[in-house]
N, C-alpha and C positions, 0 to 999 in steps of 0.2 A: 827450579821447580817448574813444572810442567803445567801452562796457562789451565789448559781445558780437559779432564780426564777424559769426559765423556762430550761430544756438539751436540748431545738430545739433551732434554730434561723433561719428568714428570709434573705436569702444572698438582694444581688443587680439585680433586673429584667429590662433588657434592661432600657431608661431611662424615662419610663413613667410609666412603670406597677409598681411599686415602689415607685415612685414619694413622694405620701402623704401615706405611709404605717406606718409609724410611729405615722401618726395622728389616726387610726384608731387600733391600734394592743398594742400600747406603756405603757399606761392608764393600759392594762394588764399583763406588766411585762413581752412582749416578744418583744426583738431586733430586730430591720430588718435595711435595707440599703438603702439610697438615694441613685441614681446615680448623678456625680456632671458634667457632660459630657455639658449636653443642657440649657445654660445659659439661651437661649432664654425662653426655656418654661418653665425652674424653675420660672424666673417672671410672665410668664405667668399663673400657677399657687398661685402664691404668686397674684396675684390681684385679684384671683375667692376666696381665702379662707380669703383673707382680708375683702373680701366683705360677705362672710357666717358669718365670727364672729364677725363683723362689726366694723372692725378697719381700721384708715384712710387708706390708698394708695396712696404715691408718684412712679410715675412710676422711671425707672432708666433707662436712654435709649440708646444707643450705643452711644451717642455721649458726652456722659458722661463720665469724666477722671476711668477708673480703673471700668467700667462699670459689667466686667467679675465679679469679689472678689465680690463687692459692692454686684449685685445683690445675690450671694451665699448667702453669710452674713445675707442681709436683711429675704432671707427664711426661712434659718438655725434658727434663731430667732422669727419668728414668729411659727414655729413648735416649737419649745422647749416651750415660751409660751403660745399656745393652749395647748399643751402633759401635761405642769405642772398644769395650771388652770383645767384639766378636771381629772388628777390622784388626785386633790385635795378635787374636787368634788363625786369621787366613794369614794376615802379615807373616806369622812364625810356622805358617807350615810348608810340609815341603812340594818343592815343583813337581809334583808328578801329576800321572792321567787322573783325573777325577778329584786334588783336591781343589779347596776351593780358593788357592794362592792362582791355581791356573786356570780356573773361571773365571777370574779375573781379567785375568789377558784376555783369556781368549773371548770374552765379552767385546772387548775393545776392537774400533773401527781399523781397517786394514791400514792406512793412512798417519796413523798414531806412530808419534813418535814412539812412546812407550812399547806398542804392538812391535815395532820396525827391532828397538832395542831386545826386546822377550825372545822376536825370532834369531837374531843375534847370537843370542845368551844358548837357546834350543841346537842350534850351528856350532857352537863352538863344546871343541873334544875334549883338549886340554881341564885336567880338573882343578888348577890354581885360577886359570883365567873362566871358569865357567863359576868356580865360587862368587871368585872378586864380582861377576855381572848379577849373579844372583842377588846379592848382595846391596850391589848399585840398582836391584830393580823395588827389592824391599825397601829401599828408603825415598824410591821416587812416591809410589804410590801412596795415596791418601783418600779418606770416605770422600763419598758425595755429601752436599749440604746437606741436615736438618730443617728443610723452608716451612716458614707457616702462612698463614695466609689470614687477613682482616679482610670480611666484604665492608666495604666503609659504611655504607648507608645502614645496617644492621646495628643499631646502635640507640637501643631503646633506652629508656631511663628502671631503674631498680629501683624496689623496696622495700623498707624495714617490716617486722612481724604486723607492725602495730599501722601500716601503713602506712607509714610516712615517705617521701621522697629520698633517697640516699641522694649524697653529693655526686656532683656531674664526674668525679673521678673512678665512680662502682658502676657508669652506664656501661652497657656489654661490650661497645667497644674500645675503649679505654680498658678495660679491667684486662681483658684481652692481652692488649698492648702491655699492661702492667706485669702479664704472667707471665710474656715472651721476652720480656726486657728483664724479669728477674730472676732468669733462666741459669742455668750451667754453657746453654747453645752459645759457639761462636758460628753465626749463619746469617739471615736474611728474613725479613718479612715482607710479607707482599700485598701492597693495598690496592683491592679492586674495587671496582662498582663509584667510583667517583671521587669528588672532592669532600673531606670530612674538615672543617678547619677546625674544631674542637679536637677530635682526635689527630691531626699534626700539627697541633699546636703542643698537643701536651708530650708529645717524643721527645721535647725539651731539658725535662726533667730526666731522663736516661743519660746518664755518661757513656754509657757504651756504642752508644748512638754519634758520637765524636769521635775523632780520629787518637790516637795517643801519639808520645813524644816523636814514637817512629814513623806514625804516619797512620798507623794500621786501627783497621774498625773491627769492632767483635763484632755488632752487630748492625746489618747494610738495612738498607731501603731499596725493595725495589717496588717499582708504579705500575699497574698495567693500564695500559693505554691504549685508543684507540686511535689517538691521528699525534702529530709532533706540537699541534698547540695547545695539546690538554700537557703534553709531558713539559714543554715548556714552563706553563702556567703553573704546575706540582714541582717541577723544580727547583723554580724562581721563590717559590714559598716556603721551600726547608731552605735553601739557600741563604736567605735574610736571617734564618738561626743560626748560621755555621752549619746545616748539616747537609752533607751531600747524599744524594738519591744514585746508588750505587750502578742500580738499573732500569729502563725502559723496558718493560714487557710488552711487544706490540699483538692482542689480538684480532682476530676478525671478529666484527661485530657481530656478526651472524652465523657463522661457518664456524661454530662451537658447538662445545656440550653446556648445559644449565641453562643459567638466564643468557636472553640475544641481546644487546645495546646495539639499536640497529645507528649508523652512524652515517645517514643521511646521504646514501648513493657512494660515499668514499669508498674506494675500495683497495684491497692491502698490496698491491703490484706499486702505486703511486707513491701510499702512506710510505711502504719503506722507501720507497725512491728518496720519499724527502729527509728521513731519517739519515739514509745513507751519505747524501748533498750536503746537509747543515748537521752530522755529530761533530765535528771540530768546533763549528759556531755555538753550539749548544754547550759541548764542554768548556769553551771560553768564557761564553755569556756568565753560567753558573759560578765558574770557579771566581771570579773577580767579586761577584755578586757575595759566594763564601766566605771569601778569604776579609772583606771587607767587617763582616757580621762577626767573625772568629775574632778580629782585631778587638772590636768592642766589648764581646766577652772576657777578652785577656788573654786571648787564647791563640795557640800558635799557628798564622796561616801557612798553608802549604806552596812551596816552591812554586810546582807545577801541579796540572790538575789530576786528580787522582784517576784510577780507571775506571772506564764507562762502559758498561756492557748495552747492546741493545739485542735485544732476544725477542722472536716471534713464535705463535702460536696459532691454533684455529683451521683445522680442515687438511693438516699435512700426512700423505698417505704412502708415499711412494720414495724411495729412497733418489732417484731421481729430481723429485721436487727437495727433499732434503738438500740435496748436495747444490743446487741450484740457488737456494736461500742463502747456504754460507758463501758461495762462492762471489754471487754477482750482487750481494747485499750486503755481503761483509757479516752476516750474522755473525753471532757470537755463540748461539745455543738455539734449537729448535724446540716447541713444546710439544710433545707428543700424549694426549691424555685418551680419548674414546676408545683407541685401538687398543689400547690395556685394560678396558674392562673385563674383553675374553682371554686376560693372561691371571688365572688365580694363582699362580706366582706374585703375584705384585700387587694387585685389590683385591677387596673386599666385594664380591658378589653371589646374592645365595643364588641356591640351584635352580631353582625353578628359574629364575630373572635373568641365569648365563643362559639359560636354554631358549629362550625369548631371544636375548640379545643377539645372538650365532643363527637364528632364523631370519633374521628382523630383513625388510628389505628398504624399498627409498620410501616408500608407502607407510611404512609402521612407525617412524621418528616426523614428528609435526611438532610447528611452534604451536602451543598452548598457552590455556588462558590461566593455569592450575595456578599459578604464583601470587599469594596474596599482594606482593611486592606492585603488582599491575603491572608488571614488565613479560615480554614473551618470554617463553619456559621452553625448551626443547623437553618433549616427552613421547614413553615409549608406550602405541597400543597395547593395551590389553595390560599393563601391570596389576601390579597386585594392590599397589595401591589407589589407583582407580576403579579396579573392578570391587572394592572396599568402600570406596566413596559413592559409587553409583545406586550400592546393595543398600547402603544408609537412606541415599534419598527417595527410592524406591520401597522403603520398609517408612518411609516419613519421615526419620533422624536425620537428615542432613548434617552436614557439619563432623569437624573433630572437638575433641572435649579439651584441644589444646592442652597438651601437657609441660611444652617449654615454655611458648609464646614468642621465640625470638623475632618474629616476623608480626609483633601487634604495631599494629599503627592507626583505627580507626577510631577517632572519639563520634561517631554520629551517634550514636545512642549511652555513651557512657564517658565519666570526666575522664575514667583511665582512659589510655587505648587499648584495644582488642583485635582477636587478629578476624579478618576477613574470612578467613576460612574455620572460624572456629562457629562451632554449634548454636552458641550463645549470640553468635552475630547473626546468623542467616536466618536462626530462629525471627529474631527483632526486625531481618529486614523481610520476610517472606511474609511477616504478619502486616508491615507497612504496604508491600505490595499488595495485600488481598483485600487494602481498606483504600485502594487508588481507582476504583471500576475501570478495572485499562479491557480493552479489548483481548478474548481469550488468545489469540495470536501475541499481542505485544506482550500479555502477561508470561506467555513462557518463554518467551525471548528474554525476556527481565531475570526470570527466574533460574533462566537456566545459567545466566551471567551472574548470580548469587551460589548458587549451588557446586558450580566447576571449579570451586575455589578447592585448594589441597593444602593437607597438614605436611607442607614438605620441609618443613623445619626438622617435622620429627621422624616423618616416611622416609628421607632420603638417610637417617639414621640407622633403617632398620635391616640393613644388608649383613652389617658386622655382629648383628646380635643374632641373625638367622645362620649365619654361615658358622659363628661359634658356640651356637647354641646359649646362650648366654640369658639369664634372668628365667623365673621359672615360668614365664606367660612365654618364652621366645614363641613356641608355636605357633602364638595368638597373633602373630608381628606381621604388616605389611607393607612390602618395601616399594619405594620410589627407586625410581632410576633417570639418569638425563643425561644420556648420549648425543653426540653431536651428528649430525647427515651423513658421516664417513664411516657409522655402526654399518650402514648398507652395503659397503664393498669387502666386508671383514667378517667370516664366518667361522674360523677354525678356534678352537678352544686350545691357547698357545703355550708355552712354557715363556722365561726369563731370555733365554737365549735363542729360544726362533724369534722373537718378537725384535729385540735388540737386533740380530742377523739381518729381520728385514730392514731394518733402520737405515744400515750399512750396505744394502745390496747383497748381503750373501745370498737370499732366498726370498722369496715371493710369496706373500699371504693375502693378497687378491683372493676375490672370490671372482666368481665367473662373469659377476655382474659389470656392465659396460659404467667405468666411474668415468667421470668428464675429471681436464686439473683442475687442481683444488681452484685457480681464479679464476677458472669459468663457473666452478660449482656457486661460489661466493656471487659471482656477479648473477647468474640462478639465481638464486636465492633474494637476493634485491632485487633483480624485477619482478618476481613471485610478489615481495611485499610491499613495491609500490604499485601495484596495481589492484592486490585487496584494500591499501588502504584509499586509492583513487576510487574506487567501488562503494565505498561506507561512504563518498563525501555527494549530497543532495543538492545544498544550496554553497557554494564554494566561497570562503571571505576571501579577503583579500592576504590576509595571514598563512590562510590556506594555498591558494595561486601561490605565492610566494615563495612557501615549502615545496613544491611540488615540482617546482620548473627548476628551481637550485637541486632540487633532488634528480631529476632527467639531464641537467647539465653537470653533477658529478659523475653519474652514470656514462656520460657519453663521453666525458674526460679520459674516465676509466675506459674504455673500450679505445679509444685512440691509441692510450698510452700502452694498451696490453699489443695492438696491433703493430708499433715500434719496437716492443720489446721481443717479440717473434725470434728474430734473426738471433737475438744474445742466449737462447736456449737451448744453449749446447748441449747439456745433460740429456734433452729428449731427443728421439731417434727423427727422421724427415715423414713419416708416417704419425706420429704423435701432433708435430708442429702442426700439421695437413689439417688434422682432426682440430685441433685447437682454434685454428684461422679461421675453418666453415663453422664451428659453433659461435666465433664470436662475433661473426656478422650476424649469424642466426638470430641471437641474443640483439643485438642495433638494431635487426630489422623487426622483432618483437616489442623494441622498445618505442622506434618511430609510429607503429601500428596504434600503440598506446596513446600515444601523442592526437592521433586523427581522430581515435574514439571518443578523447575529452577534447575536445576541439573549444571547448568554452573556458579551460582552465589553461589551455594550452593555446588561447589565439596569438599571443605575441610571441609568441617562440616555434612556427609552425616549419620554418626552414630547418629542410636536413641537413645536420652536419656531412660534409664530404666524406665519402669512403674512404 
């Protein structure tokens, strides 16, 4: 069996662009991720492709016991069998120009074993011995995963008609969990956004989630991560249940699309260093930690430790930085997700927002404050859902009328929580602000930090319902978007296979614009936002100093260690390196500058690190 079909993978894009990615990508042996976040429109989706491949439809409606799982479920299953019936169908058809048995192939990386055998099979005259390969090449290949994806911290509590509290196992991310574990999927989940110990605690209860007699898991775990001691620490905690955590997703905290986790000056050149250095000590750690907890269950431990993938993400543009990942880091799989927004092949983007997107330069994608969550938001000028929010607060309506809620969290005005960006809250707090006599300057400072809040629970929904026309208000719909900084260098509106081509170096989808690599863009990016937040600080505690100097001392870690790693970048040309080396002093001499300006947060650490 052939380890890796595809070295890319499709991460999880807000919870629409994504949505049916699997039905359109999978067939060719490349992964990608549902988001399991919007119960509402996964159904709503599941009754538009019910109705394309013409399979009954019982709806499942809120008021339906376990409504949340139920609906997942019922999705998860129809995608796995569309994805099987139609891999089964390329599977059986024939090698010629244009179908899709040889899209297949010729999707695949030149490098691939598979690719190397196909051309083989293309070479050879003989018609017994070109059968027998044809043959041998239909039974190698297999779909890409079905992945879905939990943001952990979304994980509000539900209620009954009467409102009463449902039990902790109907909160949305648990039921979630419930839906994908009660699936048909043999595939993976993927836990972002933190530590949940309720929700992996309760994975427990899933069998599938264990290994069986032979060893083999229907259903993996993998963690996204930002450095090896958070992966450690989510390791070590399925571990103690028997379960092993299949994979490590390492992204960049910041050099993404959606929400930023900025992760304190760390930056991703080291993070994998140390991944790379300690996955044996990791896989050891764990498996002893397993096998121990397997015993106590009764349960069979395994010889040796099972496979550990570590796979990265966040800001990768260039098939050069691709090949540079697997090679000198051992990757196992790269994430490839912003770049595929302008491939309607593969997501979900309506028209108006691909035509934004394919314009957009470094200037039009900004971290934002839109995220009820309080966490920075990458967003794109001028959407449609913004210019939707502004048109409200400008008409007095602020706010959305919150139709999901997934994102409520605030009790200051109410026992439930409510979400931040809903009407009913800004309302409540725009009237506290108007009863505080603040100064008309600090009152719209205030205010304008109430009002920039966005329904993107339900906005970043509304791409799939515009693009299929879908519900009879669709026209009335305005969609979110949330590209990561690399939308800048990407202007062409692409197909399946130029997109995949450039992955693999056959062709070039650059736009004209001068991109820096992705770990200088990254290390950008962090001193952009330790110096806004060194700007917002007045009177500096001591907590703050503290923060701030461990944040310029990973910083400058990071810059040491990118300076070392120069010479090992073989993939880029000596002109590429040239540019890379004068940015990244650029970037130290930017940073030491920093340094002299807060001279009061920064006296005990005033010596410059050596060049």
């Amino acid at each position: 069996m052939i380890k890796n079909i595809h070295s890319f993978h499709i991460p999880v894009m807000g919870t629409a662009f994504s949505i049916d990615t699997p039905l359109k990508v999978a067939k060719y042996g490349i992964s990608s991720v549902i988001s399991l976040v919007d119960d509402t429109l996964i159904e709503e989706i599941r009754q538009h492709y019910s109705g394309v491949h013409e399979e009954a439809y019982t709806p499942i409606t809120k008021y339906d016991e376990d409504y949340r799982a139920r609906r997942i479920t019922a999705y998860l299953n129809l995608v796995d069998r569309i994805v099987k019936k139609e891999f089964e169908e390329l599977k059986n058809s024939a090698f010629e120009s244009g179908s899709e048995i040889t899209k297949y192939f010729e999707l695949l990386a030149e490098d691939s074993p598979l690719k190397r055998l196909y051309h083989i099979m293309l070479a050879t005259h003989d018609p017994k011995t070109k059968a027998e390969l044809e043959n041998t090449l239909r039974n190698l290949i297999r779909p890409g995963d079905i992945n879905v994806n939990i943001m952990t911290k979304l994980d509000r509590p539900n209620y009954a008609p009467d409102g009463k509290e449902l039990a902790q196992e109907y909160s949305d991310a648990l039921a979630a969990l419930r839906g994908f574990a009660d699936s048909t999927l043999t595939s993976c989940i993927v836990f972002s956004a933190g530590f949940n110990r309720r929700l992996y605690s309760y994975v427990e209860n899933f069998k599938d989630f264990y290994a069986d007699v032979t060893g083999y898991v229907r259903k993996r775990i993998i963690i996204k991560v930002t450095d090896f001691r958070s992966a450690i620490t989510q390791g070590k905690f399925f571990a103690k249940k028997g379960i092993w955590v299949s994979e490590y997703r390492v992204e960049s905290g910041l050099n993404c699309g959606g929400h930023a986790f900025v992760s304190d000056g760390f930056l991703m050149g080291p993070i994998l260093e140390e991944f790379k250095n300690k996955k044996q000590e990791l896989m050891e750690t764990l498996h002893g930690i397993c096998n121990e907890a397997l015993k106590l269950k009764n349960k069979l431990p395994s010889f040796r430790p099972p496979d550990l993938r570590i796979t990265t993400q966040g800001g990768i543009g260039t098939a050069q930085e691709n090949r540079f990942l697997l090679r000198y880091y051992k990757i196992d799989s790269t994430g490839w997700a912003t770049p595929f927004l302008l491939c309607p092949e593969v997501t979900n983007v309506d028209e108006e927002t691909l035509k934004k997107l394919s314009a957009a330069g470094e200037e039009d994608v900004y971290l934002s404050p839109v995220s009820p969550l309080g966490v920075p938001f990458w967003n794109l000028r001028g959407s449609m859902s913004d210019t939707e929010k502004e048109r409200k607060v400008a008409a007095g309506r602020p706010g959305s009328a919150c139709p999901k809620g997934h994102l409520v969290s605030n009790t200051e005005f109410t026992p439930q929580p409510i979400c931040t960006a809903s009407r009913q809250y800004q309302k409540l707090k725009i009237e506290k602000l108007s009863q505080m006599n603040l100064e008309p300057q600090e009152y719209e400072r205030r205010f304008r930090q109430v009002v920039d809040k966005a329904c993107i629970c339900h906005d970043l929904g509304e791409a799939v319902m515009l693009r299929y026309k879908l519900g009879k208000d669709w026209l009335k719909r305005f969609s979110a978007v949330c590209p990561g900084p690399n939308i800048a260098y990407f202007s062409k509106i692409v197909t399946l296979s130029e997109m995949v081509g450039h992955i693999y170096g056959r062709l070039n989808l650059l736009n004209s614009t001068c991109r820096p690599h992705m770990f200088i863009k990254e290390l950008q990016l962090n001193i952009d936002y330790f110096r806004k937040d060194l700007m917002k600080v007045v009177a500096p505690t001591e907590k703050d100093i503290a923060y701030f100097l461990e944040f310029k001392k990973n910083l400058m870690e990071g810059i040491e260690y990118y300076r070392e790693l120069l010479p090992h970048m073989a993939e880029e040309t000596e002109e590429a390196r040239q540019r890379f080396r004068i940015e990244l002093m650029s970037f130290k001499k930017k940073l030491e500058e920093l340094t002299e300006d807060y001279r009061a947060i920064f006296a005990s650490d005033l010596t410059p690190v050596a060049a």
